[in-house]
C-alpha positions as a Markdown table, in Angstrom:
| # | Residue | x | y | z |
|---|---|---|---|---|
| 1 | Unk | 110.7 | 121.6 | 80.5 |
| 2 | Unk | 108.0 | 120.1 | 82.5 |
| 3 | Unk | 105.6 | 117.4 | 82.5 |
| 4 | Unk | 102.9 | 118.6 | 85.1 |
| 5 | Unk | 100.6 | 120.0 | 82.1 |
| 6 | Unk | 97.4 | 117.8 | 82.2 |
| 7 | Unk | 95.8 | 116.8 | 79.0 |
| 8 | Unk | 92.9 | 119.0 | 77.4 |
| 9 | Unk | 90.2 | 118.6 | 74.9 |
| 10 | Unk | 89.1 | 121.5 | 73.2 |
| 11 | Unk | 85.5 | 120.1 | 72.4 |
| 12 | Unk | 85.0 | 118.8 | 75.8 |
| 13 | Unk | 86.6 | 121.8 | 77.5 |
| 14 | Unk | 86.5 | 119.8 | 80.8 |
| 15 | Unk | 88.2 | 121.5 | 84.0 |
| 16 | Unk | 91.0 | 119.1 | 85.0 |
| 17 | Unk | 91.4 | 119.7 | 89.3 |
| 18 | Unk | 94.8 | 119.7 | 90.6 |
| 19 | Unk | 95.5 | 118.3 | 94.0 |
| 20 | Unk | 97.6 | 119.3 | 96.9 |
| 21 | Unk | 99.4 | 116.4 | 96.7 |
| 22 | Unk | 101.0 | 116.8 | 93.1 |
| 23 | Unk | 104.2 | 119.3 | 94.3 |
| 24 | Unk | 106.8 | 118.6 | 91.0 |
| 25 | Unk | 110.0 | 117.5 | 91.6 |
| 26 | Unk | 113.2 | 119.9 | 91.6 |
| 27 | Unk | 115.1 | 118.3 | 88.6 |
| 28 | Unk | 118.6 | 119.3 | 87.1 |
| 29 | Unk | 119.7 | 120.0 | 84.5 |
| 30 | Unk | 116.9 | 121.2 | 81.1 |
| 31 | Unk | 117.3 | 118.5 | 79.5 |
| 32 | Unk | 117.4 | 115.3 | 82.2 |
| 33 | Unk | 119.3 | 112.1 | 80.7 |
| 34 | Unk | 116.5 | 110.3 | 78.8 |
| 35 | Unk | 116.5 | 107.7 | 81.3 |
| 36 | Unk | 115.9 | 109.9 | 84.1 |
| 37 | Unk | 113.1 | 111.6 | 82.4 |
| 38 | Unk | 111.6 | 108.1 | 81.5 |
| 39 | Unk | 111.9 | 106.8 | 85.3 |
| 40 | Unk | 110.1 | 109.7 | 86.4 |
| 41 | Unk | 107.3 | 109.7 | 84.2 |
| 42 | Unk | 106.5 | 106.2 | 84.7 |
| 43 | Unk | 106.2 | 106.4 | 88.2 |
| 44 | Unk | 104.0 | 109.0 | 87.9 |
| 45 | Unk | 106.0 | 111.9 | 89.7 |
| 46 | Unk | 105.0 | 115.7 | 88.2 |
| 47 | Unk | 108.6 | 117.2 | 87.5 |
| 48 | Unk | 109.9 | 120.5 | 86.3 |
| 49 | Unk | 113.3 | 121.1 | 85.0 |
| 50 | Unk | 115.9 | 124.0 | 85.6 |
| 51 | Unk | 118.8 | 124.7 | 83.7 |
| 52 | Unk | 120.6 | 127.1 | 86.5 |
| 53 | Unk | 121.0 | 126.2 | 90.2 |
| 54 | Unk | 119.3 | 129.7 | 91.1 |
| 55 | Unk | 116.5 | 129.0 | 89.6 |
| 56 | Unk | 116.0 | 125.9 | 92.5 |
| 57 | Unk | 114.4 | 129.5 | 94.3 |
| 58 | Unk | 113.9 | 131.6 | 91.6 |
| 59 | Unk | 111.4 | 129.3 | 90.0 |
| 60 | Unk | 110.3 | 127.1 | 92.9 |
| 61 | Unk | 106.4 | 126.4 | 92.6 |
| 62 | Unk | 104.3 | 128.0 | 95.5 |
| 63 | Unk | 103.8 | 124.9 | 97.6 |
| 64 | Unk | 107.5 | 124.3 | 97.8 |
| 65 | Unk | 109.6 | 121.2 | 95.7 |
| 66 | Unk | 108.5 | 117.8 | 96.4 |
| 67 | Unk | 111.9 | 116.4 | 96.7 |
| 68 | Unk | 115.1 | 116.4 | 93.7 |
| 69 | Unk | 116.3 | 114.9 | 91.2 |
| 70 | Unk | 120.0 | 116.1 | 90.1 |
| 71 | Unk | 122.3 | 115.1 | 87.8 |
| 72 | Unk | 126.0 | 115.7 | 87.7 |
| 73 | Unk | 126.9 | 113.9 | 84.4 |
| 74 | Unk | 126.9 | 116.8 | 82.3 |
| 75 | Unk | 128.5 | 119.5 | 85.0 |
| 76 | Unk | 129.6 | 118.5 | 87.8 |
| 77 | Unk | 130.0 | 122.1 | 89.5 |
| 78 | Unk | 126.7 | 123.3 | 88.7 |
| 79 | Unk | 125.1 | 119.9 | 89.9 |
| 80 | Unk | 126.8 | 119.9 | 93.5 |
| 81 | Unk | 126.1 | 123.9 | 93.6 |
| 82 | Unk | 122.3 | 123.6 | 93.4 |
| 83 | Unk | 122.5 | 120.0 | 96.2 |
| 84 | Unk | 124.5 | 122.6 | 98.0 |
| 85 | Unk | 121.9 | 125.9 | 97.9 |
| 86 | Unk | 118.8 | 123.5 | 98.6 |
| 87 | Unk | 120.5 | 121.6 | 101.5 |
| 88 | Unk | 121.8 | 124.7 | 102.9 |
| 89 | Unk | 118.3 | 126.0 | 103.5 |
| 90 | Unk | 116.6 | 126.3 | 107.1 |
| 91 | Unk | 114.6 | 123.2 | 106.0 |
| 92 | Unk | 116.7 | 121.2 | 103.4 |
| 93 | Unk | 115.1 | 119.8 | 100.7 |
| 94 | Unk | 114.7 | 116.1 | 100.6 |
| 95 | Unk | 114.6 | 113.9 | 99.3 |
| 96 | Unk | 117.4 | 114.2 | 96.6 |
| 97 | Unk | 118.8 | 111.6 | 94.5 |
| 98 | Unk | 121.7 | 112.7 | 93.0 |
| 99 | Unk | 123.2 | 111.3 | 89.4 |
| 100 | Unk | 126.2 | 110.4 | 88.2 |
| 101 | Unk | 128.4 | 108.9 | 85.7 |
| 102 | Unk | 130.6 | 105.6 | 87.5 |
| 103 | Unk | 134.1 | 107.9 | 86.6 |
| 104 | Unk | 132.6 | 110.9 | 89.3 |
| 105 | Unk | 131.9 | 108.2 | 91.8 |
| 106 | Unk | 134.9 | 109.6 | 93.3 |
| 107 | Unk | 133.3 | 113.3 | 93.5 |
| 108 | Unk | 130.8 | 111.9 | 96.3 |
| 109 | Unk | 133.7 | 112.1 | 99.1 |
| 110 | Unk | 132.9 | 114.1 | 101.6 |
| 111 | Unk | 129.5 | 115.3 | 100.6 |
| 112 | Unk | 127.2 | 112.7 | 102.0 |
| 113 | Unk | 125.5 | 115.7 | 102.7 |
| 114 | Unk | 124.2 | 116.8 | 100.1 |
| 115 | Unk | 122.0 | 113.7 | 98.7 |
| 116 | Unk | 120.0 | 110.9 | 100.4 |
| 117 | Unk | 120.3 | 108.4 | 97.6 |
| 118 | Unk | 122.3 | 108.4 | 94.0 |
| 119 | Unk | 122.5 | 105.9 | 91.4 |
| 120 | Unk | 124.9 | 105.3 | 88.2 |
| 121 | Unk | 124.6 | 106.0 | 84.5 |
| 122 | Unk | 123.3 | 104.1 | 82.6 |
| 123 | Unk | 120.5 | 103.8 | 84.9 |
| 124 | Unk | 117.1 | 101.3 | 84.4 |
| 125 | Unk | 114.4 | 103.5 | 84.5 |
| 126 | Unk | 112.8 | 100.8 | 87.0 |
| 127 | Unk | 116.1 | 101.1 | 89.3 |
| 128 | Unk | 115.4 | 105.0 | 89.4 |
| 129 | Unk | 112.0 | 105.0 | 90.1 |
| 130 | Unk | 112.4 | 102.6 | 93.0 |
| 131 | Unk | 115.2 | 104.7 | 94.3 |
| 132 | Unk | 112.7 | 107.6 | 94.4 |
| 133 | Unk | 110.2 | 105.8 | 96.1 |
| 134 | Unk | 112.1 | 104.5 | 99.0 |
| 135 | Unk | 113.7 | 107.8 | 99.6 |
| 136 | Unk | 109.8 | 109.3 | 99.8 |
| 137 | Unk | 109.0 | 106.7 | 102.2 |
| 138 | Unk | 112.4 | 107.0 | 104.2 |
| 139 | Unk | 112.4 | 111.0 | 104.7 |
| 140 | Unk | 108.5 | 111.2 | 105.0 |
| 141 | Unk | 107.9 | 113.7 | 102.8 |
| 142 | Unk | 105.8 | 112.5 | 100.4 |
| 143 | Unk | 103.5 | 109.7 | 99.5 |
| 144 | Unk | 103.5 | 107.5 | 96.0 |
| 145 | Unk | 100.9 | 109.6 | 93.7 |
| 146 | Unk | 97.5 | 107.2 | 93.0 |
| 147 | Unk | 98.3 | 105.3 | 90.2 |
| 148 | Unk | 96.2 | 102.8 | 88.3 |
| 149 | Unk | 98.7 | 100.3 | 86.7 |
| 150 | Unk | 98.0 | 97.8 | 84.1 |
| 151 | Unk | 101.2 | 95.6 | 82.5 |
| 152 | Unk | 103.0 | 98.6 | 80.8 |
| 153 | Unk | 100.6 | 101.4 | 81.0 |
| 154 | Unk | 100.8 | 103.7 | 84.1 |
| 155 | Unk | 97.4 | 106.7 | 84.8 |
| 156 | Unk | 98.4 | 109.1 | 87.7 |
| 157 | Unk | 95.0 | 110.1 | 89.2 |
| 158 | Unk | 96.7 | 113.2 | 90.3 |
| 159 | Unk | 98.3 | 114.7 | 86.8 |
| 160 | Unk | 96.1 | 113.4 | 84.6 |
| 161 | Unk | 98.7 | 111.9 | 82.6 |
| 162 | Unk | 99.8 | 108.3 | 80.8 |
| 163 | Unk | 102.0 | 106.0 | 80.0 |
| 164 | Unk | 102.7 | 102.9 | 78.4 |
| 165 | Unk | 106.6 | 101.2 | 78.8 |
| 166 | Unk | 107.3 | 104.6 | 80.0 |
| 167 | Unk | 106.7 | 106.6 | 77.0 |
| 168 | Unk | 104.3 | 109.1 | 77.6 |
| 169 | Unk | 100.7 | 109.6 | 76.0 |
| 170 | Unk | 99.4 | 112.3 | 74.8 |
| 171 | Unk | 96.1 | 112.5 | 75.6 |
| 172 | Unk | 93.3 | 114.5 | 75.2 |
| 173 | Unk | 90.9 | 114.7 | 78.1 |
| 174 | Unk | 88.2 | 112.4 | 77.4 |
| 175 | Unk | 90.8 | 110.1 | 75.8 |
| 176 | Unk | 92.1 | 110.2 | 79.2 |
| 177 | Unk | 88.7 | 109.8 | 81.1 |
| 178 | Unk | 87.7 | 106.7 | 78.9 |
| 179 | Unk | 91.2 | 104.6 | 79.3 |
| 180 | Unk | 91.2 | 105.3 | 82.7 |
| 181 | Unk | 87.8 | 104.1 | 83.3 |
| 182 | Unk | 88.9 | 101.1 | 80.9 |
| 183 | Unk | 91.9 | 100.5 | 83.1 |
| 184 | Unk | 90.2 | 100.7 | 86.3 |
| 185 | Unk | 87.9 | 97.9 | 85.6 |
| 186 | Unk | 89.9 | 94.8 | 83.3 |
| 187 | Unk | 87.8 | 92.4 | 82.4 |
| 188 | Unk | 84.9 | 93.9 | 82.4 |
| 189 | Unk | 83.1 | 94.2 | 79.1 |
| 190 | Unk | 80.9 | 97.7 | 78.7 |
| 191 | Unk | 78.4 | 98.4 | 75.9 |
| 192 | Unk | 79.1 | 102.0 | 73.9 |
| 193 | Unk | 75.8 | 102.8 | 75.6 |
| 194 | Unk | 77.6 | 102.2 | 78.6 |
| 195 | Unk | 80.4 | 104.0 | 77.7 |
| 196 | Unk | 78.7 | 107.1 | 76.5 |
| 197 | Unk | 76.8 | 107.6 | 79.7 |
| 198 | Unk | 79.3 | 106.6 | 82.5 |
| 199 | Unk | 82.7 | 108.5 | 80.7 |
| 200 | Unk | 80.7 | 111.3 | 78.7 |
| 201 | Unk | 77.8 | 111.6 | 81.0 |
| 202 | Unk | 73.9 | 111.3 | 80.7 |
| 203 | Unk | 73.5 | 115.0 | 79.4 |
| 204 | Unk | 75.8 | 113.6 | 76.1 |
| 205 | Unk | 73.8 | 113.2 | 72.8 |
| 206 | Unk | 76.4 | 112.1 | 70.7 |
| 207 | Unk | 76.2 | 108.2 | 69.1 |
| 208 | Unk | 78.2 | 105.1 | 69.8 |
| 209 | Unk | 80.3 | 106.1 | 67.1 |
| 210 | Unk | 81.7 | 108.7 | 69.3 |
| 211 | Unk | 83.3 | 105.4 | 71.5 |
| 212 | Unk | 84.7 | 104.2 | 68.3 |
| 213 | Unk | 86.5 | 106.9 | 67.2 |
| 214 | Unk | 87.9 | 107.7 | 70.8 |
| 215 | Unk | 88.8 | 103.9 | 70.8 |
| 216 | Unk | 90.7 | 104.0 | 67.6 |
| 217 | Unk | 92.5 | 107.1 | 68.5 |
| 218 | Unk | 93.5 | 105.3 | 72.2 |
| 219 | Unk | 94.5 | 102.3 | 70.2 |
| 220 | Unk | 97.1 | 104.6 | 67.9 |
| 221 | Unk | 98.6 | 106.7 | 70.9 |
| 222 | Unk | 99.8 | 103.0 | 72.5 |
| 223 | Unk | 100.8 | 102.0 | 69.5 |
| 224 | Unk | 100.9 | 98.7 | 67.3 |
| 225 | Unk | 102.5 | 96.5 | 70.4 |
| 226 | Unk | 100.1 | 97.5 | 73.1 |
| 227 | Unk | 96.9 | 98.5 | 71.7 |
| 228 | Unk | 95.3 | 95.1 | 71.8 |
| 229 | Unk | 95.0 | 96.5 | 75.7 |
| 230 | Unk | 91.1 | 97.4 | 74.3 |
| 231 | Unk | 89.5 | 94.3 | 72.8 |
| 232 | Unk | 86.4 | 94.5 | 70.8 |
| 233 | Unk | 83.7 | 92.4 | 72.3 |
| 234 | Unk | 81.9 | 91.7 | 69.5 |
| 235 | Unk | 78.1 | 93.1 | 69.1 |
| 236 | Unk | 78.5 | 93.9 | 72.6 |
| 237 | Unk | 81.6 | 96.9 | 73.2 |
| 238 | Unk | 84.7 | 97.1 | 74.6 |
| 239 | Unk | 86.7 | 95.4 | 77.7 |
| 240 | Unk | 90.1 | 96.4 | 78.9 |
| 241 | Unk | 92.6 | 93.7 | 79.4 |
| 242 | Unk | 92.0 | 90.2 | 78.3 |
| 243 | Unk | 88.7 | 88.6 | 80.0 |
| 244 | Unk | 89.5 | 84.9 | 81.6 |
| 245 | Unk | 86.6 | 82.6 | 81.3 |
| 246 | Unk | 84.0 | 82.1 | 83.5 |
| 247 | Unk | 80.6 | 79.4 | 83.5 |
């Protein structure tokens, strides 16, 4: 399982660049609890699941793990045997938040060294994710991907991906392109001419109605509670967010 797989769209067949700085996380075990898997997608961390704790090397990404993400509630062996093969390493991997259920509490004895942080199920997906970013900033190996954030909905600049309450969207590319250039400006009411040539580009012939459409299909993927995120501006466009009054 992963979610590092950026969104495409097969009329706009768009190349989607990938960044240095987007490394996935070591996670354990295929499947995470869904909590886990919500915390990390919302704060906008790339991930990829293993099922095995060989496959921590067998499977590790060219540029190395970012950090880890393990979790013993399932298999408690298997879950201190990978902390134990990636800490053991000439460089250990860190940072690693370890898992667990509040009855294995007892398990962590003596083994302060093989995590840097861990947390309790059930977990708040907000508790998780700001576990993971203090260990980032604490051990220095990573920074917090660029995010645009808006109320619910989360864009990582890096992955190309969305979210909204921590469920994530998916998006085609332009889909993608126009929310984010939505979310990066609330307020701010644009025309579909507008639109068309500053998210499609000046070489695109297609009408307004090609704003709409997008538009519509944005407003479905975030679903009945958040899509009045794009309001209609009457005769005029579209704005992003609600726009305060100003003389």
């Amino acid at each position: 399982m992963t979610s590092t797989t950026p969104p495409t769209d097969p009329v706009a067949q768009a190349p989607i660049p990938t960044t240095g700085t987007a490394a996935p996380l070591l996670c354990f075990p295929d499947p995470l609890p869904p909590e886990i898997v919500s915390a990390i997608d919302r704060a906008g961390y790339p991930w990829r699941a293993v099922d095995r704790p060989h496959a921590a090397t067998t499977q590790e990404p060219e540029d190395g793990w970012a950090g880890a993400v393990v979790s013993a509630a399932n298999d408690a062996a298997q879950a201190f045997a990978l902390c134990r093969a990636v800490r053991s390493r000439d460089v250990p991997l860190r940072p690693l938040l370890l898992v667990v259920r509040s009855d294995q509490l007892g398990d962590l004895a003596l083994r302060d060294d093989l995590f840097d942080d861990f947390c309790v199920l059930p977990a708040h997906p907000q508790e998780v994710a700001a576990r993971l970013a203090h260990l980032f900033v604490r051990t220095g190996r990573g920074l917090r991907p660029e995010l645009i954030e808006f109320g619910p909905l989360v864009l990582n600049l890096e992955t190309y991906q969305a979210a909204v309450a921590g469920r994530v969207l998916d998006l085609t590319f332009m889909e993608y392109e126009l929310l984010r250039f939505l979310a990066a400006r609330p307020g701010k009411v644009f025309s579909r001419e507008t639109l068309l040539s500053r998210v499609w580009g000046y070489e695109y012939y297609g009408g307004a109605r090609t704003v709409d459409v997008h538009v519509r299909r944005l407003r479905a993927k975030l679903g009945e509670e958040h899509a009045h995120l794009i309001e209609t501006v009457r005769s005029v466009g579209y704005r992003f967010g609600s726009g305060a009054w100003s003389p």
